[in-house]
NUMI-705645 format. One record per atom (N, C-alpha, C, CB): x, y, z; chain; atom name. Coordinates in pm, 1 decimal. Glycine has a CB too. Example, Ala and Ser with C-alpha at 12.3 -4.5 7.8 and 13.67 -1.06 7.14 Angstrom:
> u v w chain atom
> 1319.0 -569.0 780.0 A N
> 1230.0 -450.0 780.0 A CA
> 1320.0 -330.0 780.0 A C
> 1130.8 -447.3 904.6 A CB
> 1285.0 -225.0 708.0 A N
> 1367.0 -106.0 714.0 A CA
> 1290.0 3.0 787.0 A C
> 1408.4 -59.8 572.5 A CB
***
This chain:
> u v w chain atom
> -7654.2 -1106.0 17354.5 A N
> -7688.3 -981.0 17290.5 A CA
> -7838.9 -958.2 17297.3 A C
> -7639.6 -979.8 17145.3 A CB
> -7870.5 -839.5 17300.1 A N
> -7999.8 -776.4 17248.3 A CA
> -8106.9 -782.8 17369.1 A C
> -8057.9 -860.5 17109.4 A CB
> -8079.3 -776.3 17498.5 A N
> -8186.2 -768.9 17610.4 A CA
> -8243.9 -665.1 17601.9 A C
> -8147.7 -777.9 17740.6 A CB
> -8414.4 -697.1 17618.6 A N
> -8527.2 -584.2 17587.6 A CA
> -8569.6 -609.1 17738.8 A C
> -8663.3 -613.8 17444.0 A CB
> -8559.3 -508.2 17863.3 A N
> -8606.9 -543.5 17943.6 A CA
> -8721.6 -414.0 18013.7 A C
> -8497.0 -599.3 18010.7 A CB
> -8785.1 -478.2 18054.9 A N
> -8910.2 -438.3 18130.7 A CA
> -8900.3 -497.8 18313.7 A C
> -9055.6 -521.3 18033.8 A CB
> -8920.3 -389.2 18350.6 A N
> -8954.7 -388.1 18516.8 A CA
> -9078.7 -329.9 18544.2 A C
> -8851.0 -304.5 18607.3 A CB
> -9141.2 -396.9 18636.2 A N
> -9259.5 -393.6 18691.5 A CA
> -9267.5 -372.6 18819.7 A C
> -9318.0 -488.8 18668.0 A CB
> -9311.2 -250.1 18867.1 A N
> -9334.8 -229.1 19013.2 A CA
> -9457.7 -139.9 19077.9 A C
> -9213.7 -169.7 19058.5 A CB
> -9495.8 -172.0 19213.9 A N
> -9600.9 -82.0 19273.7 A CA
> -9551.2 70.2 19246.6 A C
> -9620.3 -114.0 19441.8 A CB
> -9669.7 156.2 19222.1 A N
> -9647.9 275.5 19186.2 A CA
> -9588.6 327.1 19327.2 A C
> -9776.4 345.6 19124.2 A CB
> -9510.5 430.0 19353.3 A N
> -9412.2 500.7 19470.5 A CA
> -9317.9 385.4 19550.6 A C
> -9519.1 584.7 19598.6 A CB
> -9340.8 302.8 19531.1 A N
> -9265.5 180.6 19593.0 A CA
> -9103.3 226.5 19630.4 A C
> -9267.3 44.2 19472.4 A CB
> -9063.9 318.8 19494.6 A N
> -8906.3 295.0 19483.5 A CA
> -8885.0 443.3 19436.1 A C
> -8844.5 159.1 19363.7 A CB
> -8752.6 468.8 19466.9 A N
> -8719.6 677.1 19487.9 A CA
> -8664.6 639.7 19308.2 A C
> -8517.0 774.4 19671.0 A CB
> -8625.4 780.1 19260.3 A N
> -8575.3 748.7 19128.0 A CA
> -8437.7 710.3 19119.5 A C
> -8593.1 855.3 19043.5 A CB
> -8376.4 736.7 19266.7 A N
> -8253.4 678.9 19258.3 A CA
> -8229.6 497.6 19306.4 A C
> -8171.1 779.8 19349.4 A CB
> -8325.7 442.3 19341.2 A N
> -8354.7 285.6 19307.4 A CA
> -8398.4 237.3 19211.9 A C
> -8425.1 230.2 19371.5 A CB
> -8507.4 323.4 19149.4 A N
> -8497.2 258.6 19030.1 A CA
> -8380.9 286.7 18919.4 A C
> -8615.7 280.9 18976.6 A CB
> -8285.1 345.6 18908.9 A N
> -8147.2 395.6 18836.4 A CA
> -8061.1 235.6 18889.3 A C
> -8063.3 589.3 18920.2 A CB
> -8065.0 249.0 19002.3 A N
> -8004.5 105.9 19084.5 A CA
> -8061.5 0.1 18997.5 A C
> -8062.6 78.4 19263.0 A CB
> -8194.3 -34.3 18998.8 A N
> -8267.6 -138.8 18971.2 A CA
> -8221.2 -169.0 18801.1 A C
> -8432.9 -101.8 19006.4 A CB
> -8242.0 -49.7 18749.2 A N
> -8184.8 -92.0 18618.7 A CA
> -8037.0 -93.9 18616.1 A C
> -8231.5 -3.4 18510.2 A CB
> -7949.8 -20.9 18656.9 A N
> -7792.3 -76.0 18621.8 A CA
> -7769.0 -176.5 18685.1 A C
> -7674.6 9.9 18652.3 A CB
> -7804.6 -221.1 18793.3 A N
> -7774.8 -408.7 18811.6 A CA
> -7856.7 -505.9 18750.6 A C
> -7790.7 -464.6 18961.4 A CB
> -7936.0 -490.1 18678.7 A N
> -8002.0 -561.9 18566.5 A CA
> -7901.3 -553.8 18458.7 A C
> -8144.5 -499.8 18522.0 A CB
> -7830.9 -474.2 18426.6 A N
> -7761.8 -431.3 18302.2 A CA
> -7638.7 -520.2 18353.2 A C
> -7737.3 -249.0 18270.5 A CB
> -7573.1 -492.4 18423.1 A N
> -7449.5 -548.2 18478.4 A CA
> -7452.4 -627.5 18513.7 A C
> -7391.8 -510.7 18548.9 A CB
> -7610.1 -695.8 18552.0 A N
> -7588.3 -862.4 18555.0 A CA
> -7623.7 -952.9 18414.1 A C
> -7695.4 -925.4 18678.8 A CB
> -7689.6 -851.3 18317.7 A N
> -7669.4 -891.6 18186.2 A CA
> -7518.0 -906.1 18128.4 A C
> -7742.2 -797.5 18109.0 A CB
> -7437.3 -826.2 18155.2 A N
> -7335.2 -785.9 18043.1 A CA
> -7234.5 -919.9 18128.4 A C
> -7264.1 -574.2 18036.6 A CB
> -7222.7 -965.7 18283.7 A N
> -7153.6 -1071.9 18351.1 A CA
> -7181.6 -1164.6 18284.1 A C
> -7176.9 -1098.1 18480.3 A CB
> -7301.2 -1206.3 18310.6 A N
> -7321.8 -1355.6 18299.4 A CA
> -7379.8 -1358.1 18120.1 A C
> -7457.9 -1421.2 18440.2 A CB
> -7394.0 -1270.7 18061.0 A N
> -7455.4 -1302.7 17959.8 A CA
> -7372.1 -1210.3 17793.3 A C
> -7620.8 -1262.1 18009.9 A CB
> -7282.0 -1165.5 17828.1 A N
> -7156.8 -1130.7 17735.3 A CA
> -7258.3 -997.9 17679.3 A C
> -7091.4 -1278.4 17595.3 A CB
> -7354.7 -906.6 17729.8 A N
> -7413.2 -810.8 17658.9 A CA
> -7326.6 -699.1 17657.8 A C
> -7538.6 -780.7 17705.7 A CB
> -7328.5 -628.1 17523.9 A N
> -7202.0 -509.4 17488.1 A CA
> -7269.8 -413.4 17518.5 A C
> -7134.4 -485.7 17333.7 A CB
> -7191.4 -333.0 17552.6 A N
> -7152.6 -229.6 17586.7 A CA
> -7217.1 -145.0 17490.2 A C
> -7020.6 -225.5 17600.2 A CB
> -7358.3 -37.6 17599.8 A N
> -7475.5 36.8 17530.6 A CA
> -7597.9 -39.7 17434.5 A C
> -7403.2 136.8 17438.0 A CB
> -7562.5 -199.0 17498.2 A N
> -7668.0 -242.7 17406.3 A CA
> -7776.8 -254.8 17570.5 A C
> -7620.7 -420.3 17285.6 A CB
> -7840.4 -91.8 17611.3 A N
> -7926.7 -111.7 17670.0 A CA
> -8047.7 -19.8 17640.0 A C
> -7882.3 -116.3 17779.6 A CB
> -8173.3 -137.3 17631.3 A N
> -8327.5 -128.2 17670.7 A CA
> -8320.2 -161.9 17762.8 A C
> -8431.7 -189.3 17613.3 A CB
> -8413.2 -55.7 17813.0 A N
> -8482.2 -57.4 17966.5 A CA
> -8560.5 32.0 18000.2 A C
> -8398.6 -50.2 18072.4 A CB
> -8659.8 -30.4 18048.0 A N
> -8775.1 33.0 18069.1 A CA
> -8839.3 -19.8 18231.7 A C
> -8872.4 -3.9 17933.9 A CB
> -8881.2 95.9 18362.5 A N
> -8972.6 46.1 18412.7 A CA
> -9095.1 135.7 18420.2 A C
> -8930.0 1.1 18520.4 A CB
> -9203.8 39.8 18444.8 A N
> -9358.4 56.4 18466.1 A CA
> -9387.1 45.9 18601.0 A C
> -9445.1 -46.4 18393.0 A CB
> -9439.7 160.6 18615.7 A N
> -9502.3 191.0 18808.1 A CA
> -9659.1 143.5 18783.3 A C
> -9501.8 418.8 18885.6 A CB
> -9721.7 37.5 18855.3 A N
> -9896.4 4.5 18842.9 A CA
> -9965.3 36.8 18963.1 A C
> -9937.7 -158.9 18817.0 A CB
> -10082.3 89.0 18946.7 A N
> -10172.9 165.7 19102.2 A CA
> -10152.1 -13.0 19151.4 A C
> -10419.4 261.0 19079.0 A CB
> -10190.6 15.7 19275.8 A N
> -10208.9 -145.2 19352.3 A CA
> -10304.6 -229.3 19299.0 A C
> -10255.1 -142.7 19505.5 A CB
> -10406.9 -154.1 19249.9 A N
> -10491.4 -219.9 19189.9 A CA
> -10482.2 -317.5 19029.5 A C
> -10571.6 -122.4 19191.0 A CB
> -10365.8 -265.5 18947.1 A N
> -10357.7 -321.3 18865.4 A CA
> -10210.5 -368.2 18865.6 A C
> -10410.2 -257.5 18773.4 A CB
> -10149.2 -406.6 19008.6 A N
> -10053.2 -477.0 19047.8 A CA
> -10097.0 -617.8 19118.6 A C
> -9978.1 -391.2 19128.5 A CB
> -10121.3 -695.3 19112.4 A N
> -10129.0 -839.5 19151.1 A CA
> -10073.6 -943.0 19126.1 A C
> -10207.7 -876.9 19135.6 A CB
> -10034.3 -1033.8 19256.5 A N
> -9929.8 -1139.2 19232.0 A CA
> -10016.0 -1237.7 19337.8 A C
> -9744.8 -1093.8 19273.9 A CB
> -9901.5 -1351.0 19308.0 A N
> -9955.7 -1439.0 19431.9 A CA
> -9874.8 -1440.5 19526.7 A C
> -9982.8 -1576.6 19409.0 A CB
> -9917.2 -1404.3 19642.2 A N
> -9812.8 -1338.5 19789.7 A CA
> -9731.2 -1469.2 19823.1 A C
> -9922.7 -1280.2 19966.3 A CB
> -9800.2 -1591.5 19798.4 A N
> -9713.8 -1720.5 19861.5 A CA
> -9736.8 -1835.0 19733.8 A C
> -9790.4 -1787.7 20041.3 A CB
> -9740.4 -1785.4 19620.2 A N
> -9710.3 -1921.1 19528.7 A CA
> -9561.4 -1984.3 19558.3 A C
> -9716.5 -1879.4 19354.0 A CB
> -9579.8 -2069.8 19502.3 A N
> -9429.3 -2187.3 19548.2 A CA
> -9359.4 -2148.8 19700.9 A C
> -9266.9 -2159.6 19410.1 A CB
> -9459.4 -2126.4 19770.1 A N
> -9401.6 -2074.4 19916.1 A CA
> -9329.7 -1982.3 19914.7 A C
> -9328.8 -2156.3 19990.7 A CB
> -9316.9 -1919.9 19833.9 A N
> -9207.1 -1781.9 19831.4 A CA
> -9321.7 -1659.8 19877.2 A C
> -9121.3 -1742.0 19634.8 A CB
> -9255.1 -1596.6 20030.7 A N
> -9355.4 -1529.2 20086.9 A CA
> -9294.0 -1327.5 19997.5 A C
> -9344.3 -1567.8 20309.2 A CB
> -9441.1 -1311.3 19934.6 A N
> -9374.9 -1176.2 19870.8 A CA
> -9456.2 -1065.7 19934.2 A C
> -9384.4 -1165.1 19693.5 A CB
> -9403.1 -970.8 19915.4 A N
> -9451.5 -816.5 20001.0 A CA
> -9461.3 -758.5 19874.4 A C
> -9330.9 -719.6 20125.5 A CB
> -9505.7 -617.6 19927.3 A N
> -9539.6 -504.3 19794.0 A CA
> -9422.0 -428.6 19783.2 A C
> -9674.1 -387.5 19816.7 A CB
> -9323.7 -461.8 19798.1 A N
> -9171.6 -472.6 19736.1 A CA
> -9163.3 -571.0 19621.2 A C
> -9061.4 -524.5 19849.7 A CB
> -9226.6 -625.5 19590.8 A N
> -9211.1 -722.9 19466.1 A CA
> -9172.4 -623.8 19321.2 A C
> -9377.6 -816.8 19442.7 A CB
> -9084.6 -642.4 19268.5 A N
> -9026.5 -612.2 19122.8 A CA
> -9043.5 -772.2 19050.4 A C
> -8835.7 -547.6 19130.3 A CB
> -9083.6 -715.5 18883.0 A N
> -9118.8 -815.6 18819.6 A CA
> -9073.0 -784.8 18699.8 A C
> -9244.9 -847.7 18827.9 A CB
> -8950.4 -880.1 18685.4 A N
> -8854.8 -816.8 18582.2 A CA
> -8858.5 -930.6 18437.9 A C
> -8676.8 -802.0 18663.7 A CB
> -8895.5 -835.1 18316.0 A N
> -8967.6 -961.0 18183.6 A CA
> -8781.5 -934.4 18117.8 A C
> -9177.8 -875.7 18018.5 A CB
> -8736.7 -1014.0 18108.6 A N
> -8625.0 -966.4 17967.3 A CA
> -8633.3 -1040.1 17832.1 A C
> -8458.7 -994.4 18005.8 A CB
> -8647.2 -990.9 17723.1 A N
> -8659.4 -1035.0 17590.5 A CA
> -8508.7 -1015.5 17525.9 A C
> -8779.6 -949.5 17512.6 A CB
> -8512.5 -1142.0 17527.1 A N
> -8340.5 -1202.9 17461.1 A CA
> -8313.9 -1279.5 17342.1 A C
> -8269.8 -1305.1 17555.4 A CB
> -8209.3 -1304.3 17254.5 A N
> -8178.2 -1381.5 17185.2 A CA
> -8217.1 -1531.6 17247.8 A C
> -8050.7 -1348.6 17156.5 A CB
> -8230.7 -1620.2 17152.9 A N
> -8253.9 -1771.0 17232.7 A CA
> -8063.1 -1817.3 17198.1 A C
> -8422.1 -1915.6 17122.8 A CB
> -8023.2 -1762.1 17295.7 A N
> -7842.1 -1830.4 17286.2 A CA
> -7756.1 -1850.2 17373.7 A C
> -7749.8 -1761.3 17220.3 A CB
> -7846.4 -1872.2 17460.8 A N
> -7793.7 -1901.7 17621.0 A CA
> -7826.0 -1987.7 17689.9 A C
> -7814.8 -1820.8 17706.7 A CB
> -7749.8 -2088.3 17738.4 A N
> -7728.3 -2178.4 17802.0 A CA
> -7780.3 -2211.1 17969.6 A C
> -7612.1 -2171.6 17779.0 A CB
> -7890.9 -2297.0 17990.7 A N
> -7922.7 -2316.1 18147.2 A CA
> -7854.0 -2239.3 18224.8 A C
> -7899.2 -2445.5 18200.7 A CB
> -7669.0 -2292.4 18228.4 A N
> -7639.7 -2246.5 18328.0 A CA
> -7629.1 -2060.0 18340.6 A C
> -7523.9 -2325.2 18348.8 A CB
> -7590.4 -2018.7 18229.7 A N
> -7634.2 -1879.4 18190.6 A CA
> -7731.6 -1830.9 18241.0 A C
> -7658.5 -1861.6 18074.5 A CB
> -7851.9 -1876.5 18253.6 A N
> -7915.1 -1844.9 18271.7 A CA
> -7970.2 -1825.9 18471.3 A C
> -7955.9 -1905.0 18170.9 A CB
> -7926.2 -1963.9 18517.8 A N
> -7934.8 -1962.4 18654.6 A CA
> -7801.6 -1815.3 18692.7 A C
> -7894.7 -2149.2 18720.4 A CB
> -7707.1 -1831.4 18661.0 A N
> -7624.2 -1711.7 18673.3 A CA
> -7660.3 -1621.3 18691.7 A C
> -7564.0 -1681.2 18601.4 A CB
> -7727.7 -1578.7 18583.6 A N
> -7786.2 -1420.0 18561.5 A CA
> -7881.7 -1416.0 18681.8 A C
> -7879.6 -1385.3 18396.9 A CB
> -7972.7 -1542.6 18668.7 A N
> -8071.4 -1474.3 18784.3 A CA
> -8033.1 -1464.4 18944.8 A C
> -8205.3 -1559.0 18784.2 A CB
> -7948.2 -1545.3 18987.4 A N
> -7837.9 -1552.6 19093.7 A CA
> -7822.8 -1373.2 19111.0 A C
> -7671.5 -1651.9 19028.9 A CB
> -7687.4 -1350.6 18946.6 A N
> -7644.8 -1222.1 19000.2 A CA
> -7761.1 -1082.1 18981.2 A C
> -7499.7 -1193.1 18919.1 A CB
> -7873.9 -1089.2 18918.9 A N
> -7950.7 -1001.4 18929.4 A CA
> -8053.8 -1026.8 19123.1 A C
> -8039.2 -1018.3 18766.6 A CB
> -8036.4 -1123.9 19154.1 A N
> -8078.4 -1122.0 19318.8 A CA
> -8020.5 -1094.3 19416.8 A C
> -8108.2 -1215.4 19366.8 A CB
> -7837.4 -1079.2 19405.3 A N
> -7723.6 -1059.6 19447.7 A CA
> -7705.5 -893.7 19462.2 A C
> -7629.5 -1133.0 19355.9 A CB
> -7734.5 -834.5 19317.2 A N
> -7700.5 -712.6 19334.4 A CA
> -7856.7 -596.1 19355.5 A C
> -7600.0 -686.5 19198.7 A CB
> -7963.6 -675.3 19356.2 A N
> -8070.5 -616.7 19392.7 A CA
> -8116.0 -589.3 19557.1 A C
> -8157.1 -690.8 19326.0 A CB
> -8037.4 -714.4 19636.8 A N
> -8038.3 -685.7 19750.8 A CA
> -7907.4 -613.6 19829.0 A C
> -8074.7 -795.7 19795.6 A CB
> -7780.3 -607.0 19756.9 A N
> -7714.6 -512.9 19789.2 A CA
> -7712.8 -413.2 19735.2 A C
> -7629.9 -534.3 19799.5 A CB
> -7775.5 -358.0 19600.8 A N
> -7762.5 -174.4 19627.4 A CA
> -7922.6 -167.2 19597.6 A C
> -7635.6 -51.4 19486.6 A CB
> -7970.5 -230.2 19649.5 A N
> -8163.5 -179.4 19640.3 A CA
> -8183.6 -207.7 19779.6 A C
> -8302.0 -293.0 19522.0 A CB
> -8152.9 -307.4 19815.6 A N
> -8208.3 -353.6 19938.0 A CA
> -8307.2 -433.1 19894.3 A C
> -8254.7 -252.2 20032.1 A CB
> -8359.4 -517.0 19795.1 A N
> -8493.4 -552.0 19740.3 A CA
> -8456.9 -716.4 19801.3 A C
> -8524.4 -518.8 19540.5 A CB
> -8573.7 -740.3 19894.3 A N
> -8512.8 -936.0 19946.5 A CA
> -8525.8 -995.2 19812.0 A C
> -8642.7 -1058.8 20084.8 A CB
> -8481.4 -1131.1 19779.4 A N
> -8493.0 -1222.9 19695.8 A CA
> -8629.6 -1297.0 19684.2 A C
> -8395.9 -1300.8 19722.8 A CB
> -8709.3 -1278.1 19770.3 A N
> -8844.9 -1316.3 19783.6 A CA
> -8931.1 -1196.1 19695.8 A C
> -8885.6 -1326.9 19952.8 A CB
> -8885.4 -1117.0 19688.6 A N
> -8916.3 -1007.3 19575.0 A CA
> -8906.3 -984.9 19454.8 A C
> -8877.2 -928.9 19585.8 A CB
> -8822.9 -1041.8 19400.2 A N
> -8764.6 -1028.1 19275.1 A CA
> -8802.2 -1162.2 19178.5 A C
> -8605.9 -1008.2 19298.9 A CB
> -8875.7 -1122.9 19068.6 A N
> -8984.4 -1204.0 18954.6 A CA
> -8922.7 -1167.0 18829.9 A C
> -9162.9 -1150.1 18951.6 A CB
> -8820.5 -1331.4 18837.3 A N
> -8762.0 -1286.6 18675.3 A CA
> -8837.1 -1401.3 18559.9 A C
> -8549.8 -1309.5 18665.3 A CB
> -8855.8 -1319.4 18442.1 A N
> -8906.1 -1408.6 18341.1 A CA
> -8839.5 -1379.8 18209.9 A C
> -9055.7 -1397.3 18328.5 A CB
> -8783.5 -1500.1 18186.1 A N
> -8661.6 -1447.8 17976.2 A CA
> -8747.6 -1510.4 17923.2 A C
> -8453.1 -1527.1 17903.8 A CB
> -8767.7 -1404.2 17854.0 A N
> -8848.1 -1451.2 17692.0 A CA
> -8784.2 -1491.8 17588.0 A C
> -8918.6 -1346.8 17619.7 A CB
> -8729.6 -1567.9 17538.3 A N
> -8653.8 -1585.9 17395.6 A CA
> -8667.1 -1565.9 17281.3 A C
> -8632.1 -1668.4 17368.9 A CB
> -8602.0 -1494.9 17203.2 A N
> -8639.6 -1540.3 17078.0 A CA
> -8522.0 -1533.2 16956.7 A C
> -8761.7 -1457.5 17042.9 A CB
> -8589.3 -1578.0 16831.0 A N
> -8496.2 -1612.1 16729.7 A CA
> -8390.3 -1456.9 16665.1 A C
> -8605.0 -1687.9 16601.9 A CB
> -8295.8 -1469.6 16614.3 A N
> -8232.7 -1363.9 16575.4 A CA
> -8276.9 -1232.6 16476.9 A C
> -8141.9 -1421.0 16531.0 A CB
> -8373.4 -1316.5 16412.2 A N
> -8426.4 -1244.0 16313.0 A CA
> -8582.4 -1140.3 16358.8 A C
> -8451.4 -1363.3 16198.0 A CB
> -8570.3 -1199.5 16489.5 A N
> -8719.4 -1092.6 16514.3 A CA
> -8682.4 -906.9 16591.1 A C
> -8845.1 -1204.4 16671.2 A CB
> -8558.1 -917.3 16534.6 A N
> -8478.6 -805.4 16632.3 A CA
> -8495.0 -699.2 16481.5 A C
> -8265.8 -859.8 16709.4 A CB
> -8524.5 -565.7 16530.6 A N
> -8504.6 -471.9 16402.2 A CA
> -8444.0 -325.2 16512.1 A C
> -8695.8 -439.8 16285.9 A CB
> -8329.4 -307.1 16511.8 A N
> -8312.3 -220.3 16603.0 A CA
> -8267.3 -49.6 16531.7 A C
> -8200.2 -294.4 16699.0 A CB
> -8349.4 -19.8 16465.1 A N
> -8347.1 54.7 16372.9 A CA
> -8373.7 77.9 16203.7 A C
> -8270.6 67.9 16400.2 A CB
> -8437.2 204.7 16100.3 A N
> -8385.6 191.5 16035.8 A CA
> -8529.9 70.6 15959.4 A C
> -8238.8 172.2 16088.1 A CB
> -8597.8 20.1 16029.0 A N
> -8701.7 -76.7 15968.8 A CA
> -8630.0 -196.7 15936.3 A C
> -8775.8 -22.0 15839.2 A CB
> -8498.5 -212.8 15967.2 A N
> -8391.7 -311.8 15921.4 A CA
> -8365.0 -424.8 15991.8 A C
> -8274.8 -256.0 15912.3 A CB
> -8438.0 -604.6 16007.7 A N
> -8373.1 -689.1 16071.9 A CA
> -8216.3 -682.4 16058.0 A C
> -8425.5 -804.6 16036.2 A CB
> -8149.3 -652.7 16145.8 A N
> -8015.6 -651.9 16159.5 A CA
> -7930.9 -795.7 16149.0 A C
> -7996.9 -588.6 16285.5 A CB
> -7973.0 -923.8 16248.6 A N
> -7932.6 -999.5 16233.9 A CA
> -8010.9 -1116.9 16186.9 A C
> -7878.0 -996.8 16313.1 A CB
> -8074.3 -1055.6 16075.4 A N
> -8247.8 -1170.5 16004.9 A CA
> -8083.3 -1285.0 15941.4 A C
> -8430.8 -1042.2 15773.2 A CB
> -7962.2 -1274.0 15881.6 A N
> -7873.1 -1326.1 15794.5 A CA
> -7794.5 -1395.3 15902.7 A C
> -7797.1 -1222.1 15698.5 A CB
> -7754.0 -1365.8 15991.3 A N
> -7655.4 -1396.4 16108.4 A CA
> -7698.7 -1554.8 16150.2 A C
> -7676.6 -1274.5 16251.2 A CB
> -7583.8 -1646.8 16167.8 A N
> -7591.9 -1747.2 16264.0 A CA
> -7624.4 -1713.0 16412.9 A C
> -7472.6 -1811.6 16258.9 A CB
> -7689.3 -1781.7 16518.9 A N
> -7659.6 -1759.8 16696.8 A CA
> -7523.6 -1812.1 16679.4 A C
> -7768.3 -1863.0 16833.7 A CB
> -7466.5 -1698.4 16756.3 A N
> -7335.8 -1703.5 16855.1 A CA
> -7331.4 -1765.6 16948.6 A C
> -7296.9 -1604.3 16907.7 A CB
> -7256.6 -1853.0 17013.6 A N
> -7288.3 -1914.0 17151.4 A CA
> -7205.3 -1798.2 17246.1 A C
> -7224.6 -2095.3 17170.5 A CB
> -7317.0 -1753.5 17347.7 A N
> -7182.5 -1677.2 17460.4 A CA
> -7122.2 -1719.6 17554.3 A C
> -7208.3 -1576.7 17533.7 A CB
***
């Protein structure tokens, strides 16, 4: 539950109908591998001039182009390693079949956090009382 996600890309890089792509296979590789319900979506992307886009073109030998997307998601902490390799699997899976975006492109980072830092309306922690669910 509760993915807050942010995408990061070169400004004109992508038409508005890739980025529509870019976010519903983010979503749909949330809701697979990671049990997220249905309309529980944030999403947001950010276009940066080149200039205040910078990466490292060949850290860990991964050779990247200015096709690079850099995707942050802020999540519950209730998911499991393998959950997690999953998700990023199927968010590289479906980015290069309906984006076309290579896997040498795609910069995922989950942020975690506790249940109680979520207020999704209302000024109201929603689940500040709630146990984590395992999904």
């Amino acid at each position: 539950m509760m993915p807050l996600t942010n995408v990061s890309l070169l400004k004109g890089s992508k038409t508005a109908a890739q980025k529509a792509a870019i976010l519903d296979e983010i979503y749909q590789a949330m809701r697979e591998t990671f049990g997220v319900p249905q309309d529980d979506k944030f999403m947001m992307i950010t276009e940066h001039a080149r200039e205040d886009f910078l990466f490292g073109r060949h850290f860990m030998n991964i050779d990247r182009s200015d096709d690079l997307i850099i995707i942050q998601l802020t999540v519950s902490d209730t998911r499991s390693v393998e959950q997690k390799k999953a998700l990023f699997a199927r968010i590289a899976r479906g980015l290069a079949r309906e984006v076309g975006i290579r896997s040498e492109d795609i910069f995922i980072n989950l942020v975690e956090t506790k249940l109680e830092n979520w207020s999704f309306g209302h000024g109201v922690a929603q689940f500040a009382d709630r146990q984590p669910v395992a999904v």
